[in-house]
NUPA-479730 format. One record per atom (N, C-alpha, C): x, y negated, z negated; atom name; residue in three letters. Coordinates in Angstrom, 3 decimals. Example, Ala and Ser with C-alpha at 12.3 -4.5 7.8 and 13.67 -1.06 7.14 Angstrom:
BEGIN
BAFI 13.190 5.690 -7.800 N ALA
BAFI 12.300 4.500 -7.800 CA ALA
BAFI 13.200 3.300 -7.800 C ALA
BAFI 12.850 2.250 -7.080 N SER
BAFI 13.670 1.060 -7.140 CA SER
BAFI 12.900 -0.030 -7.870 C SER
***
This chain:
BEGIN
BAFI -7.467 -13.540 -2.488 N UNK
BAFI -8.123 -12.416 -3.085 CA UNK
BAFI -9.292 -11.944 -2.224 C UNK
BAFI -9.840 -13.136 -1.836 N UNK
BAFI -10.771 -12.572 -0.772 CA UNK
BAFI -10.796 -11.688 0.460 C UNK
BAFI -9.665 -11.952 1.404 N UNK
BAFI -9.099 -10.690 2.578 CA UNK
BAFI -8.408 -9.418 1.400 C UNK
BAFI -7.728 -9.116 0.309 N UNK
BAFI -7.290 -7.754 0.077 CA UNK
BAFI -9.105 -7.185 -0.253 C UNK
BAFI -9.609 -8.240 -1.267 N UNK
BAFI -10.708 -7.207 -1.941 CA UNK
BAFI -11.845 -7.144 -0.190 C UNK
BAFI -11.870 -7.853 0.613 N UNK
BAFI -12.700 -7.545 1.510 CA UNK
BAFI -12.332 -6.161 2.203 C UNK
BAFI -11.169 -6.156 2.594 N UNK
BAFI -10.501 -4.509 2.961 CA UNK
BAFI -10.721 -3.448 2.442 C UNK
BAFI -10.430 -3.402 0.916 N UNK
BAFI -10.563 -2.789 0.098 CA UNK
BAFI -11.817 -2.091 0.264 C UNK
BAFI -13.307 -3.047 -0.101 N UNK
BAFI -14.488 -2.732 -0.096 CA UNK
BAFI -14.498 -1.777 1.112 C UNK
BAFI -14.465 -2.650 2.488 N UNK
BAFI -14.385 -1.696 3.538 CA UNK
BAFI -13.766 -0.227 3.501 C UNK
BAFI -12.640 -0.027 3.293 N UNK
BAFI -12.179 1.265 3.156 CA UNK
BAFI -12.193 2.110 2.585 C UNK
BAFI -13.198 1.577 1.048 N UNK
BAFI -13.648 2.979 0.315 CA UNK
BAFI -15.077 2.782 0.924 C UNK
BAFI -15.731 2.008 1.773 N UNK
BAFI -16.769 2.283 2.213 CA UNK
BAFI -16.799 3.228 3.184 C UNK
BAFI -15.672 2.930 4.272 N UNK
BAFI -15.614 4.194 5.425 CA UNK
BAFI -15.231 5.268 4.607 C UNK
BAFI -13.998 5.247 3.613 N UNK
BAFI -14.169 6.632 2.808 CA UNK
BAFI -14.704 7.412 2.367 C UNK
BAFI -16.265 6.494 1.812 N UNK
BAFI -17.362 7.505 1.554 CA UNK
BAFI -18.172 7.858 2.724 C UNK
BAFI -18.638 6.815 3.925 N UNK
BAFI -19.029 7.393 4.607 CA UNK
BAFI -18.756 8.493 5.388 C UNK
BAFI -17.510 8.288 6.199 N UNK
BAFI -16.733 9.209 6.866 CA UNK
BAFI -15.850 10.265 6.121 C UNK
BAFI -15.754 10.010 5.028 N UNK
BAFI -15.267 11.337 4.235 CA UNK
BAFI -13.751 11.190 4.985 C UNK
BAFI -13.308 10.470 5.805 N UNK
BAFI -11.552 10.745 6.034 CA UNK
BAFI -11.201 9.210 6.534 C UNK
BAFI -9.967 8.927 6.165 N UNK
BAFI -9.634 7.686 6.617 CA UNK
BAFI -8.451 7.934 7.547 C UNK
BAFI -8.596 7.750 8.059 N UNK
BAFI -7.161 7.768 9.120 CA UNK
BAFI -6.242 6.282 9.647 C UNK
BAFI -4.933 6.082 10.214 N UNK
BAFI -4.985 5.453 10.440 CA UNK
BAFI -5.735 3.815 10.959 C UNK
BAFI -6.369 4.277 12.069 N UNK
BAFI -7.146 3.610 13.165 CA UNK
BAFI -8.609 3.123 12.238 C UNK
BAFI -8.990 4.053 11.496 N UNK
BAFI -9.567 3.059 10.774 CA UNK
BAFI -9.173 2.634 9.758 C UNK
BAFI -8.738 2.583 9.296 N UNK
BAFI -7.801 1.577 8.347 CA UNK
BAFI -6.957 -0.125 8.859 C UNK
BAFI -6.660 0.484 10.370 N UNK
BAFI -6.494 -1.032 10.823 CA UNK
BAFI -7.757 -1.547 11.182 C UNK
BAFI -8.798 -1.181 11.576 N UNK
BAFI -9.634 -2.014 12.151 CA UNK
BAFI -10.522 -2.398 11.137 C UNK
BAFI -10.200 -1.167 9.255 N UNK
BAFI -11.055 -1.796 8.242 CA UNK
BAFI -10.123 -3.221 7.698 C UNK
BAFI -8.471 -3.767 8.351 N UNK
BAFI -8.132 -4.478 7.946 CA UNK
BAFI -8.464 -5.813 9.137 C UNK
BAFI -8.789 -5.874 9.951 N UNK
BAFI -9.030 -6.606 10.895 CA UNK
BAFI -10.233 -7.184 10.734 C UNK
BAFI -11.315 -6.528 10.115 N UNK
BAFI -12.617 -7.006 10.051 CA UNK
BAFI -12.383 -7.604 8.752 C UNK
BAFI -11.923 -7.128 7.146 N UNK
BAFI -11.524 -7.961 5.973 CA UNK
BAFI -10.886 -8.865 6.743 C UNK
BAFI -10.137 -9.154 7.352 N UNK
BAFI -8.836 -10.889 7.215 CA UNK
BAFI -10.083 -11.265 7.998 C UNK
BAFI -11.206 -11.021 9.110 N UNK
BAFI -11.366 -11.723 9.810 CA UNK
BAFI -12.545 -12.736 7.902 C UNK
BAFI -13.871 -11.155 7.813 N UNK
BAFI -14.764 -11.699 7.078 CA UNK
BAFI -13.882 -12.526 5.912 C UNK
BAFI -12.713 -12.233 5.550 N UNK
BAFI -12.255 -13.272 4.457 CA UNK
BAFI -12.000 -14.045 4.546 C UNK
BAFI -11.196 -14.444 5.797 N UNK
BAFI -10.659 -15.925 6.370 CA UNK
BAFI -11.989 -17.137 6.787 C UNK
BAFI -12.941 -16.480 6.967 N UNK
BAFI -14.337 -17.127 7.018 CA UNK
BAFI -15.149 -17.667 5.867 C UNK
BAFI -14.842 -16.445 4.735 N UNK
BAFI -15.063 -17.057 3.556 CA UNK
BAFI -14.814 -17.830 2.673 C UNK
BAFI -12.899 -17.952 2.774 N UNK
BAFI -12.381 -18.860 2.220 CA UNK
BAFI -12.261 -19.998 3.316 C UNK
BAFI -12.816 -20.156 4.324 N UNK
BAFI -12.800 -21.922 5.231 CA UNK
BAFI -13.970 -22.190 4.871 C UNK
BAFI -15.316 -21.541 4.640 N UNK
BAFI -16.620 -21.988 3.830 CA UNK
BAFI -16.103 -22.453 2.331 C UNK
BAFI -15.645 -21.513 1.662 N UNK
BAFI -15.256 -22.118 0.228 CA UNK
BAFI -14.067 -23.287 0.360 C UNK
BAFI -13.616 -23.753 1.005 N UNK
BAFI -12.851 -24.923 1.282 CA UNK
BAFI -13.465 -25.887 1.731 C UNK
BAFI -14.650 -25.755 2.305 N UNK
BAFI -15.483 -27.067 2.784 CA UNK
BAFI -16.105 -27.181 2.087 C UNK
BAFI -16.383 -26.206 1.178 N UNK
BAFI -17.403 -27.081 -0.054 CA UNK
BAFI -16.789 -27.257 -0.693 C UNK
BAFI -15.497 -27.048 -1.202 N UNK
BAFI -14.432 -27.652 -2.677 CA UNK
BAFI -14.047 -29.234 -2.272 C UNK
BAFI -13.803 -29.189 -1.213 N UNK
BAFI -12.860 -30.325 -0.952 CA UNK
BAFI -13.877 -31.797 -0.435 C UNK
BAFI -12.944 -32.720 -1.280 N UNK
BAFI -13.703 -33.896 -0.793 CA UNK
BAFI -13.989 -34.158 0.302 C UNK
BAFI -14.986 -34.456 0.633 N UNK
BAFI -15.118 -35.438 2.282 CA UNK
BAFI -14.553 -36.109 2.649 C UNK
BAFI -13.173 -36.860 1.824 N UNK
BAFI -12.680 -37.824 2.815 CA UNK
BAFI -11.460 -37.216 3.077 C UNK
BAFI -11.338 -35.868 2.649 N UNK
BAFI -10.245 -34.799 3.353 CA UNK
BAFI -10.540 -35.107 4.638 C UNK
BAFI -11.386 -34.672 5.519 N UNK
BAFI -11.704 -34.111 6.523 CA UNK
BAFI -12.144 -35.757 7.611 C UNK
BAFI -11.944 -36.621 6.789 N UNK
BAFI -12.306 -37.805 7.992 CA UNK
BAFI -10.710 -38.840 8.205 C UNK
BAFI -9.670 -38.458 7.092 N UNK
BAFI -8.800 -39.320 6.574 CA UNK
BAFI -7.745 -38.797 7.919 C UNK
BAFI -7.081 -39.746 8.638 N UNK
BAFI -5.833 -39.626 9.732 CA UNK
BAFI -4.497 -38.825 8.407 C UNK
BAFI -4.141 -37.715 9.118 N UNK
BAFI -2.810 -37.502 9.014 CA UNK
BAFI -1.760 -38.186 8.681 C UNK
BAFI -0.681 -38.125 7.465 N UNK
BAFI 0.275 -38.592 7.625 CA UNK
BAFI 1.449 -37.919 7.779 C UNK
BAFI 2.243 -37.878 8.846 N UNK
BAFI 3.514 -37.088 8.673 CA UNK
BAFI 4.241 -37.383 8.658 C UNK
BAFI 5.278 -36.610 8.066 N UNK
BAFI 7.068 -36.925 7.539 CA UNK
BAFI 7.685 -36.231 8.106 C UNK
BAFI 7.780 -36.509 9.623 N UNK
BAFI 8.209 -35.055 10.396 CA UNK
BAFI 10.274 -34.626 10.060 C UNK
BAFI 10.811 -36.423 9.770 N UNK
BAFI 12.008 -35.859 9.195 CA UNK
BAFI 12.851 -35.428 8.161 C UNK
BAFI 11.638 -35.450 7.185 N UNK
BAFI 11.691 -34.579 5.631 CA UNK
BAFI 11.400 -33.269 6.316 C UNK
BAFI 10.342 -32.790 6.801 N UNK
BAFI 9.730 -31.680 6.952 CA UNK
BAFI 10.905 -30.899 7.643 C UNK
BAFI 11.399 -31.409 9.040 N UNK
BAFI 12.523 -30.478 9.637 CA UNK
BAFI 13.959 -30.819 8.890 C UNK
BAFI 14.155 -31.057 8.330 N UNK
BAFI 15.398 -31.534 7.259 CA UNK
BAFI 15.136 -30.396 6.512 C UNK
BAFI 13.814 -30.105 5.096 N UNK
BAFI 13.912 -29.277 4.766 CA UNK
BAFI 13.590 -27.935 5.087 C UNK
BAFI 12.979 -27.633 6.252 N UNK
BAFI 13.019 -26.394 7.000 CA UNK
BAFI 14.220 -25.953 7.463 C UNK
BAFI 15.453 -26.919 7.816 N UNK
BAFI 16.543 -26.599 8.080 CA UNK
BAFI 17.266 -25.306 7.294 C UNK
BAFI 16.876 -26.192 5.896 N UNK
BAFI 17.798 -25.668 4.972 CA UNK
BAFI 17.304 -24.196 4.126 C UNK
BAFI 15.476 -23.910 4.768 N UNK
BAFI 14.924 -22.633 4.472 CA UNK
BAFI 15.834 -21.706 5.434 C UNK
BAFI 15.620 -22.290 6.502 N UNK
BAFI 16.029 -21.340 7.625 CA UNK
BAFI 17.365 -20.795 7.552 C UNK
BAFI 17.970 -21.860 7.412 N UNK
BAFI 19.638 -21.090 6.755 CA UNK
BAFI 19.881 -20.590 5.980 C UNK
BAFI 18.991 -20.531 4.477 N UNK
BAFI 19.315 -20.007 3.857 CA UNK
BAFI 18.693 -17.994 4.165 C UNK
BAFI 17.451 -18.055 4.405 N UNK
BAFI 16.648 -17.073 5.141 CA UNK
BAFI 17.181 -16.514 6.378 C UNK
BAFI 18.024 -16.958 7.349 N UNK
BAFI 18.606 -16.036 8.536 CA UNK
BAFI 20.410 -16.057 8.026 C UNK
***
């Protein structure tokens, strides 16, 4: 929710300022939302999440994981 409503804000902001939206700004009012939102939600993730998220080793299941990606992919292409 945070990158659409950050865009959002932006583009009725250039709307009022600039009185016209055009393409070109419209991508670059979406480039600056994903960037400022994606920043906001990795701050709101470091403070939600426990600390021993972030110190604990990885475990992976790399032949569950490509087993069931297999079967996304086939079904999807």
């Amino acid at each position: 929710m945070a990158i659409p409503g950050t865009t959002l804000i932006l583009l009725v902001a250039a709307g009022n300022w600039l009185g016209n939206v055009n393409a070109g700004i419209a991508i670059t009012c979406f480039g600056i939302g994903s960037v400022v939102g994606t920043v906001l939600c990795a701050i709101a993730f470091k403070r939600t999440s426990p600390h021993q998220v972030f110190s604990t080793t990885p475990d992976y299941h790399r032949a569950e994981w490509l087993r069931e990606c297999g079967y996304f992919m086939g079904s999807v292409f």
